[in-house]
C-alpha positions, 0 to 999 in steps of 0.5 A, a space after each residue: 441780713 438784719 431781719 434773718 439775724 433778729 429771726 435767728 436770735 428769736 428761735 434761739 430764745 425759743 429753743 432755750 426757753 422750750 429745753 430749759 422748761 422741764 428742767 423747771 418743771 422738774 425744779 417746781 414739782 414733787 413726785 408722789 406715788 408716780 403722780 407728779 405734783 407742783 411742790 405747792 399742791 404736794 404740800 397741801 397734800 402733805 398737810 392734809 396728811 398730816 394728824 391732827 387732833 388727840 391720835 391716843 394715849 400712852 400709859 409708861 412706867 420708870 424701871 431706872 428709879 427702882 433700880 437706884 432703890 435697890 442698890 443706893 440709898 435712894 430711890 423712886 417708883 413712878 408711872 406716868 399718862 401721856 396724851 398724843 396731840 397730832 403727834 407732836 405734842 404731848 402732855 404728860 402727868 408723872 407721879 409716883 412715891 420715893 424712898 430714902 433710907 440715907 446715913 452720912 458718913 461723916 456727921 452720923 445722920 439718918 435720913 429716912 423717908 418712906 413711900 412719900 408721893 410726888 407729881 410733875 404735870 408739864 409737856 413733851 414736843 417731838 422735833 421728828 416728823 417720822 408717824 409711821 416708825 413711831 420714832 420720837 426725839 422728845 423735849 419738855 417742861 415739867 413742874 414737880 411738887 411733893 409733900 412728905 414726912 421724914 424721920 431723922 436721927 443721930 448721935 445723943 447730944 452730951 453736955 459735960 458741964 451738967 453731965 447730960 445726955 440729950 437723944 437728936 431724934 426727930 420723927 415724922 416731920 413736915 416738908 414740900 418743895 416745888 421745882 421746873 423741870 428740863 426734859 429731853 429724850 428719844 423713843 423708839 418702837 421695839 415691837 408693836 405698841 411697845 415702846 421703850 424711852 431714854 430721858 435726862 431731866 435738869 431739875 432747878 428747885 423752886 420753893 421747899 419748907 424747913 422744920 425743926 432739924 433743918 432741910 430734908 436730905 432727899 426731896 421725893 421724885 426730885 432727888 438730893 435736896 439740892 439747888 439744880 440736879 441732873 437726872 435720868 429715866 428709862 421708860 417703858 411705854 405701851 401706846 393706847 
C-alpha cells in the first residue's frame, strides 16, 4: 500500500511537470514570422536587426520663425543639418540670421538689427523605438552663440539749465552672447522623405557683452534679451 502511494505520487509529479511544460515554453519563447524562438535568441535577433552606424542625413528648415517676422517685431530665418546615428542619436548644427525692428511703448526706444547670424551646435536622442514609420519623440541640448550689430535710438536729451539739445543715437554697436539650450519634440513622416516636426526649446543665457547704451533688446536666434526664455519651432525636414 505504501509503494503504490509513493508510485502514485510520482506519476502525479510527472503529469504536472509534462502539462505545466509548454506553458513554460510558451513563457521563455517569442514568435517571430512563425518561427518560434527562446526570448534570449529573439533578442539577439532584435539587436542584430537593429541599425547601427551613420543611417543618413536630414536637411530642415524653421517656417515658425519667418512667420513671427512677419507680424511681430522680431523674428528669424534658420535651417539646420542633422546627422542619423543608428537612428537614436542625432547631431545636429542650427544656424540662420535674426531680425529686430523693436519700438518701446513706454520709453520711446528703437531697437533695430538686421540680418544678424547666429549658430546652435548640440544633439537630439529618440526615445521611440519605431524605424520603419519614421516616428520620432526627440530630446536634446544645444549651445547657441551670435555676434551681431545693432542700432538704437530715441528721444533728444534736453537740458534746461544750459538749453541744449542732445541727439540718443547709437549705430552699429557691438554685441555676442552664449546660451544652453532644452529641446524636445516630435516628428512624423507626412509623404516619403518629407517629414514634418514640432519642437519647445528653453534657452537659459549663459554670457553676453554690453556697449555704450546698454544690453541688446533682442539676441539673434535666441529671442528677447532675457535671463531664460521659452520658444518654439515648426520644422519641415527632408531625409537624405
Amino acid at each position: 500500500m505504501k509503494i503504490s502511494k509513493t508510485f502514485a505520487f510520482f506519476c502525479a509529479l510527472l503529469l504536472s511537470s509534462v502539462l505545466a511544460f509548454p506553458l513554460r515554453a510558451q513563457t521563455d519563447s517569442t514568435r517571430v514570422r512563425g518561427i518560434q524562438y527562446s526570448s534570449a535568441e529573439a533578442e539577439r535577433l532584435r539587436l542584430e536587426a537593429a541599425p547601427r552606424g551613420v543611417q543618413g542625413f536630414a536637411v530642415s528648415v524653421d517656417l515658425l520663425g519667418p512667420v513671427l517676422a512677419a507680424v511681430s517685431s522680431y523674428g528669424q530665418y534658420e535651417a539646420a543639418v542633422r546627422m542619423n546615428i543608428a537612428q537614436r542619436f542625432f547631431p545636429t548644427i542650427e544656424a540662420g540670421w535674426g531680425v529686430c525692428n523693436k519700438t518701446d511703448d513706454n520709453t520711446d526706444l528703437h531697437f533695430k538689427t538686421k540680418a544678424a547670424p547666429f549658430i546652435r551646435v548640440g544633439c537630439d536622442y529618440n526615445f521611440l523605438n519605431d524605424v520603419r514609420s519614421g516616428h520620432k519623440l526627440l530630446g536634446g541640448l544645444r549651445l547657441g552663440y551670435s555676434t551681431f550689430k545693432y542700432d538704437l535710438s530715441g528721444k533728444n536729451l534736453d537740458d534746461p539749465y544750459w538749453n541744449t539739445s542732445t541727439p540718443f543715437q547709437f549705430e552699429s554697436k557691438s554685441s555676442n552672447a552664449l546660451w544652453l539650450e532644452l529641446a524636445a519634440g516630435v516628428e512624423t513622416a507626412v509623404w516619403k522623405r518629407v517629414h514634418l516636426g514640432w519642437s519647445v526649446r528653453y534657452r537659459r543665457r549663459i554670457s553676453h557683452t554690453t556697449s555704450t547704451p546698454g544690453q541688446a533688446w533682442y539676441i539673434p536666434g535666441f529671442g528677447k534679451n532675457d535671463i531664460g526664455v521659452f520658444s518654439g519651432m515648426f520644422n519641415v525636414v527632408l531625409v537624405i
